[in-house]
GUNU-757568 format. One record per residue: residue in one letter; x, y, z of N, C-alpha, C, O in turn; residue number from 1. Coordinates in steps of 0.1 Angstrom, whole numbers. Layout:
// GUNU-757568
A,X,Y,Z,X,Y,Z,X,Y,Z,X,Y,Z,NUM
...
//
This chain:
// GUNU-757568
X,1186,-257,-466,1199,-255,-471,1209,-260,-460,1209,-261,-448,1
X,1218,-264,-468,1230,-271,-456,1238,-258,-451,1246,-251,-456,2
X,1231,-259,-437,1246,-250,-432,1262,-246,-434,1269,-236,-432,3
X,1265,-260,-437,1282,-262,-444,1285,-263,-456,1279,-273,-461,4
X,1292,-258,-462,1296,-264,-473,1306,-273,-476,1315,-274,-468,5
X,1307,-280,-488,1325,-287,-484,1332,-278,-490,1345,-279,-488,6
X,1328,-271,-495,1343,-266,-504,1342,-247,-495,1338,-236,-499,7
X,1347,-250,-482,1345,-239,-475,1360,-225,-480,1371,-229,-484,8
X,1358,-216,-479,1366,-208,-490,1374,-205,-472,1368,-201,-462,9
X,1388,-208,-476,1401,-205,-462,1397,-192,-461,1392,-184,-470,10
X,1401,-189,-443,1403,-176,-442,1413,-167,-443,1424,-173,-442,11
X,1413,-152,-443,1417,-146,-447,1434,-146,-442,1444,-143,-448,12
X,1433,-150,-430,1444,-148,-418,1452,-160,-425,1464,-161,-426,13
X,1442,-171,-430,1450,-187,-432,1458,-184,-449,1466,-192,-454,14
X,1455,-171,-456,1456,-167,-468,1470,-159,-467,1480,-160,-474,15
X,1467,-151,-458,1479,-142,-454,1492,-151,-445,1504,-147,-446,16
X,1490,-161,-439,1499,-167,-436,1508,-177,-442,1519,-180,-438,17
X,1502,-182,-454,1506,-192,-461,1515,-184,-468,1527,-185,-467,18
X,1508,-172,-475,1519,-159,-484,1528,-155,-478,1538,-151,-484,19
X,1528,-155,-463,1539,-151,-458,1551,-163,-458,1562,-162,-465,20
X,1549,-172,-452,1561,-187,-455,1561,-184,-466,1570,-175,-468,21
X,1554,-187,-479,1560,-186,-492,1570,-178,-492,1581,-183,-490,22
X,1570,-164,-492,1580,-154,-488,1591,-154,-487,1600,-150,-494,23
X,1589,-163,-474,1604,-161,-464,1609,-174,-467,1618,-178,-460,24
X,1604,-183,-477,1617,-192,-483,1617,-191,-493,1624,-201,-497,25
X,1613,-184,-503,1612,-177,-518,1629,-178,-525,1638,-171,-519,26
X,1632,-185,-534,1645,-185,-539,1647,-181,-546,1636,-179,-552,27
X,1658,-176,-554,1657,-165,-563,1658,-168,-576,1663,-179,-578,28
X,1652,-161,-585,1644,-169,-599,1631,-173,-596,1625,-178,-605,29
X,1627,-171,-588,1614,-176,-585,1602,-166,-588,1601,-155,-583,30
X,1593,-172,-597,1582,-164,-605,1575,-164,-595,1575,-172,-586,31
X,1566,-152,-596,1556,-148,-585,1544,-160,-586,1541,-166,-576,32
X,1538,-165,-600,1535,-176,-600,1533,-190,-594,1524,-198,-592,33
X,1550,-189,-591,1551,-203,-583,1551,-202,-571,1548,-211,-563,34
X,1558,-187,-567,1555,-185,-551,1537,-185,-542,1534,-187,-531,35
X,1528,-180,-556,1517,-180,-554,1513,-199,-547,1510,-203,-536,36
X,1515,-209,-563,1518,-215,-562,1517,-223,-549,1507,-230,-545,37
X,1530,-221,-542,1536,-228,-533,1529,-222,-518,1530,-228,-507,38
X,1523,-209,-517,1514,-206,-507,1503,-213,-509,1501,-220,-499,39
X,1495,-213,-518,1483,-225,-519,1488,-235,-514,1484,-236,-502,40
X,1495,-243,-517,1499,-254,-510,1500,-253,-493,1493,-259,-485,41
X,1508,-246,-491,1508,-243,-477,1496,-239,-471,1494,-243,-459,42
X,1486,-231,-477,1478,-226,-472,1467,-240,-470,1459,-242,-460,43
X,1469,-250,-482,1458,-264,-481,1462,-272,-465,1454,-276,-457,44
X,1476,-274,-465,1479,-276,-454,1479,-274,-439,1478,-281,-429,45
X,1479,-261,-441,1471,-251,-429,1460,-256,-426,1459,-263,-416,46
X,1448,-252,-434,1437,-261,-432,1437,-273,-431,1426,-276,-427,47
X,1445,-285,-434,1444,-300,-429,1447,-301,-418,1442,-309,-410,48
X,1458,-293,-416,1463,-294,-401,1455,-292,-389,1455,-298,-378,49
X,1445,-275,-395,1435,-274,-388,1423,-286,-386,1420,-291,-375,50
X,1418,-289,-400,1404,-301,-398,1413,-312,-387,1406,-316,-377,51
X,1424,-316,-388,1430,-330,-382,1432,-326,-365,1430,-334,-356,52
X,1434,-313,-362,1432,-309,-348,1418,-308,-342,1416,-313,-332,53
X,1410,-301,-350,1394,-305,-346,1389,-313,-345,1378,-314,-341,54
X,1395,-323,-349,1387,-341,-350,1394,-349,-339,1392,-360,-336,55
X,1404,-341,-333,1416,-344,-322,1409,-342,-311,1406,-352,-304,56
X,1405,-330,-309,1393,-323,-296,1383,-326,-299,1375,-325,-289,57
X,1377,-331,-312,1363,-336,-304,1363,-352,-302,1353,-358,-299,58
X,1376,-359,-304,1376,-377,-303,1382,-372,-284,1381,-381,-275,59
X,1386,-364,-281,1394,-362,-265,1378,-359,-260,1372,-366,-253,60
X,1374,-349,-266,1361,-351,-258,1349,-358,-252,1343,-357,-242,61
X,1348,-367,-267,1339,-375,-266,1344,-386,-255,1337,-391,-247,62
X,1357,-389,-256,1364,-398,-243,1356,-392,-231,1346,-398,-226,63
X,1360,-379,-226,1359,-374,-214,1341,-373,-211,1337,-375,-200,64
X,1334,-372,-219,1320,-370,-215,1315,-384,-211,1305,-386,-203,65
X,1326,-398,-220,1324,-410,-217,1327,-419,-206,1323,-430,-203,66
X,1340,-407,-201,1344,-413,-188,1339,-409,-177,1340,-417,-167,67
X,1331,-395,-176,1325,-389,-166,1312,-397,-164,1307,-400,-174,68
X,1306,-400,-153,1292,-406,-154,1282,-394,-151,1284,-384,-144,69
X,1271,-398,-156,1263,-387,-157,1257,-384,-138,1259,-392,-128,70
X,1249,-372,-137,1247,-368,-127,1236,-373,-118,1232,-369,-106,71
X,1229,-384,-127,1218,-393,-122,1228,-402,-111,1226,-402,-99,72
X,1240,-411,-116,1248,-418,-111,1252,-413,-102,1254,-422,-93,73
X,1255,-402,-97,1265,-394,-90,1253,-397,-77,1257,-403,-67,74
X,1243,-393,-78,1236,-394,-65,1230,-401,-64,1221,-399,-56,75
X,1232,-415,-72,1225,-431,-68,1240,-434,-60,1239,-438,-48,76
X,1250,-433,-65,1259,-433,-55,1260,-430,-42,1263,-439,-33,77
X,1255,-415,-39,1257,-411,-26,1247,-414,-16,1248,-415,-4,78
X,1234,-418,-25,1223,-424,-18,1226,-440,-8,1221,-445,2,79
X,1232,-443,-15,1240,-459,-14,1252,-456,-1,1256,-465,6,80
X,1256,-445,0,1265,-443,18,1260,-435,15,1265,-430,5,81
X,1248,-429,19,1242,-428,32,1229,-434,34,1219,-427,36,82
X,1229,-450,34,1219,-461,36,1219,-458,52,1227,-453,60,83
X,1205,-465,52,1202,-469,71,1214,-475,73,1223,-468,79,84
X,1216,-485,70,1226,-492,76,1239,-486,80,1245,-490,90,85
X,1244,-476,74,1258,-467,73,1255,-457,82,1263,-450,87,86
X,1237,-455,86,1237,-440,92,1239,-445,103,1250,-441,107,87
X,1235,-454,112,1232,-460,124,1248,-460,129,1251,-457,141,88
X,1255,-462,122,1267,-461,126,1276,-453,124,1287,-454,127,89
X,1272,-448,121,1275,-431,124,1270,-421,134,1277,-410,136,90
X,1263,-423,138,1255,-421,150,1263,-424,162,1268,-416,169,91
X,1264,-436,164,1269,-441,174,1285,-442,174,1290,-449,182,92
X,1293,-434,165,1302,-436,169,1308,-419,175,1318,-417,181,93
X,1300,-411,173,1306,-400,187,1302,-401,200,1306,-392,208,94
X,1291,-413,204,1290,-414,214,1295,-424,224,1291,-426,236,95
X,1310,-435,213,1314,-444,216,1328,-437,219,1336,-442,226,96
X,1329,-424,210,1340,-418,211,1345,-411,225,1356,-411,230,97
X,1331,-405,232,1330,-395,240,1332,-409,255,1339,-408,265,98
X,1327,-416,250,1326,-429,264,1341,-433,267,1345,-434,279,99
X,1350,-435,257,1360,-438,256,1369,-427,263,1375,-428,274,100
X,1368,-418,256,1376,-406,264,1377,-404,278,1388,-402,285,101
X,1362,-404,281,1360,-399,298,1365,-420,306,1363,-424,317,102
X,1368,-424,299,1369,-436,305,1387,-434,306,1395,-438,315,103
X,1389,-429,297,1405,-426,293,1409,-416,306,1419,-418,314,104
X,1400,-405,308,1405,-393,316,1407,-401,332,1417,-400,339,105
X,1393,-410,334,1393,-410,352,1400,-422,352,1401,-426,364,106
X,1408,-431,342,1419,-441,346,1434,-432,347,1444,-437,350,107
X,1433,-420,344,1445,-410,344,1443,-407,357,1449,-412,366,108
X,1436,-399,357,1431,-392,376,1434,-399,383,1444,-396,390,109
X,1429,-413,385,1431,-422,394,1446,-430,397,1449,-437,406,110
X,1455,-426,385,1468,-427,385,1476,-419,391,1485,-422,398,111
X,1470,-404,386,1480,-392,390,1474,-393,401,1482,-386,407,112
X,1464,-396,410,1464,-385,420,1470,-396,431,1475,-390,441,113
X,1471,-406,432,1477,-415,440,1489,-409,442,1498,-415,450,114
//
């Protein structure tokens, strides 16, 4: 059996709202008929408006799942910095840092204390 049907019957809330607009621009002379009428219509619209918003969020979605790269990528990436080549130099640079410094301090010393 198909889960969906096409001819899905509106809901109750989408029933009660359309009756309501009819309502509240109802003009006078106006047969309950046509006010019925004229909520159907609104109420068909309701639902298009709805199916046309659902097909909105799932075409934004399907973008975003397509712009995100999946999580295999994510860590062939990170594997790629942090190659030998990138570690070695990483390494050596707090101890190029630390050399520099104390080379920095005793050309100060040797300034100030004169």
């Amino acid at each position: 059996m198909a889960k969906y049907s096409k001819n899905q019957k509106p809901s109750d809330e989408t029933a009660a709202e359309a009756m309501k607009i009819a309502r509240a621009t109802q003009r006078p002379g106006q047969t309950k008929e046509q006010t019925k009428l004229i909520a159907s219509g609104i109420q068909k619209g309701i639902d298009q408006y709805k199916k046309q918003h659902k097909a909105k969020v799932r075409e934004i979605d399907k973008r975003k799942r397509k712009s995100t790269p999946p999580s295999d990528q994510i860590t062939m990436s990170k594997e790629l910095v942090a190659s030998p080549a990138n570690k070695g130099n990483r390494e050596k640079l707090p101890w190029i840092l630390l050399i520099l410094s104390w080379a920095l301090f005793a050309t100060y010393l040797l300034f100030t204390i004169r």
